[in-house]
C-alpha positions as CSV (number, residue, x, y, z in Angstrom):
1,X,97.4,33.1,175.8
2,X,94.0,34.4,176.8
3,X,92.9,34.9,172.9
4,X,94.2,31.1,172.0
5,X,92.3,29.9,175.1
6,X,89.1,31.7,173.6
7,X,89.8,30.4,170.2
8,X,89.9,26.8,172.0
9,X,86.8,27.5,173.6
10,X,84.9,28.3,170.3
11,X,85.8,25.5,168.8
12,X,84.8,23.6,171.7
13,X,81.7,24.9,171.3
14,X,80.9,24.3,167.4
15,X,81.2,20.8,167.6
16,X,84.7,18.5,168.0
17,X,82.1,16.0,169.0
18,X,80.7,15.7,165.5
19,X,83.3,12.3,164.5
20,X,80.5,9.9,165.2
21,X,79.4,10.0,161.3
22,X,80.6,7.5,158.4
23,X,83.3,8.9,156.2
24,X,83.7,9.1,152.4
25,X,84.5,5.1,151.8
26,X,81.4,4.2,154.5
27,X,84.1,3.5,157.2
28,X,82.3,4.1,160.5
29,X,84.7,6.7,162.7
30,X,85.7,5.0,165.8
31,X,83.9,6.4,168.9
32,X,85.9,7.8,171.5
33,X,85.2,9.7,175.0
34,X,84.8,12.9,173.2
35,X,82.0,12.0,171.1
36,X,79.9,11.1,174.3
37,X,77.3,13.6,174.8
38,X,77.0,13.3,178.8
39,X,78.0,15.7,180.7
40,X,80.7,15.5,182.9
41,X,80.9,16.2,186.8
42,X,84.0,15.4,187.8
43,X,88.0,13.7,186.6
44,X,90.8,12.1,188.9
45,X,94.5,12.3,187.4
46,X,97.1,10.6,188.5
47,X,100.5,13.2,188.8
48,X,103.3,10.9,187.4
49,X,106.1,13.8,189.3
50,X,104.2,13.5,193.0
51,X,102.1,10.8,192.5
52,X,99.3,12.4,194.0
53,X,95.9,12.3,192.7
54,X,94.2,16.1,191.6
55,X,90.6,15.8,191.2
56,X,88.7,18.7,189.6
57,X,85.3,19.1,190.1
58,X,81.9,21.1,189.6
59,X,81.8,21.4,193.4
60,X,84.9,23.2,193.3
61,X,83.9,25.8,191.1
62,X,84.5,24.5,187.6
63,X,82.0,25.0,185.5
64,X,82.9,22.4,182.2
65,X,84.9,19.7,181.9
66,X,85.1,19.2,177.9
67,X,86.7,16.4,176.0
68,X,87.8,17.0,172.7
69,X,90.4,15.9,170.2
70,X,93.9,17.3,169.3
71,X,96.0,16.4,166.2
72,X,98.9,13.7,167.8
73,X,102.1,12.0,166.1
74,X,100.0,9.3,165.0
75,X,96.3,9.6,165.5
76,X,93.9,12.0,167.5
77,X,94.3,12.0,171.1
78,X,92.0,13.1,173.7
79,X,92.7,16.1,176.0
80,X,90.5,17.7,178.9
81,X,89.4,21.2,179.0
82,X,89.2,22.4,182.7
83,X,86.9,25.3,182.0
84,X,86.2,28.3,184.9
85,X,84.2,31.1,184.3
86,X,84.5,30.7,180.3
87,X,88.4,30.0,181.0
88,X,90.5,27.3,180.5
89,X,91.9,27.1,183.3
90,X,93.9,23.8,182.3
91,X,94.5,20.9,179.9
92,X,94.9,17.4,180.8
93,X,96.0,14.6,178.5
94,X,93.7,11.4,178.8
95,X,96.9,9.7,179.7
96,X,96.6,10.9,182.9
97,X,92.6,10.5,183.9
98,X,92.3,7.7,186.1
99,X,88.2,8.3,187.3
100,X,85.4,10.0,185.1
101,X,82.0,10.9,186.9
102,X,79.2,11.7,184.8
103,X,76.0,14.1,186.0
């Protein structure tokens, strides 16, 4: 667990947020919240089970919040790393994000 989570980190790192380019028949790559370069403070999701809201934030102690893409049935989808410490400490689906605040 702890070496996929610093392989996920990595590539974090090296640049998911590289899409916003043309492709090989000029096609422009549709944006997405991962390609935006602002940093993010804090998330809201909304718990389908308990219907409670869980808001994780830099005041609470996490250092990143990084959006990034990962392979779906049909297209890309966008996914939240909860990072702590160089950890992820979770995952969240976009699905779920109800409230983004930028720094």
């Amino acid at each position: 667990m702890r070496k996929m989570q610093i392989i996920l980190l990595k590539e974090l790192k090296n640049g998911w947020k590289k899409a916003n380019q043309r492709d090989k028949g000029g096609m422009m790559k549709i944006e997405t919240i991962a390609n935006d370069e602002r940093e993010i403070e804090r998330i809201e999701i909304f718990t389908q089970h308990s219907c409670d809201i869980i808001s994780y934030s830099k005041r609470d102690g996490y250092t990143k919040i990084i959006p990034y893409h990962e392979n779906g049935e049909m297209s890309p989808i966008v996914w939240f790393a909860i990072v702590k410490a160089d950890i992820v400490v979770s995952r969240v689906n976009s699905k779920y994000v109800q409230c983004i605040d930028y720094c």
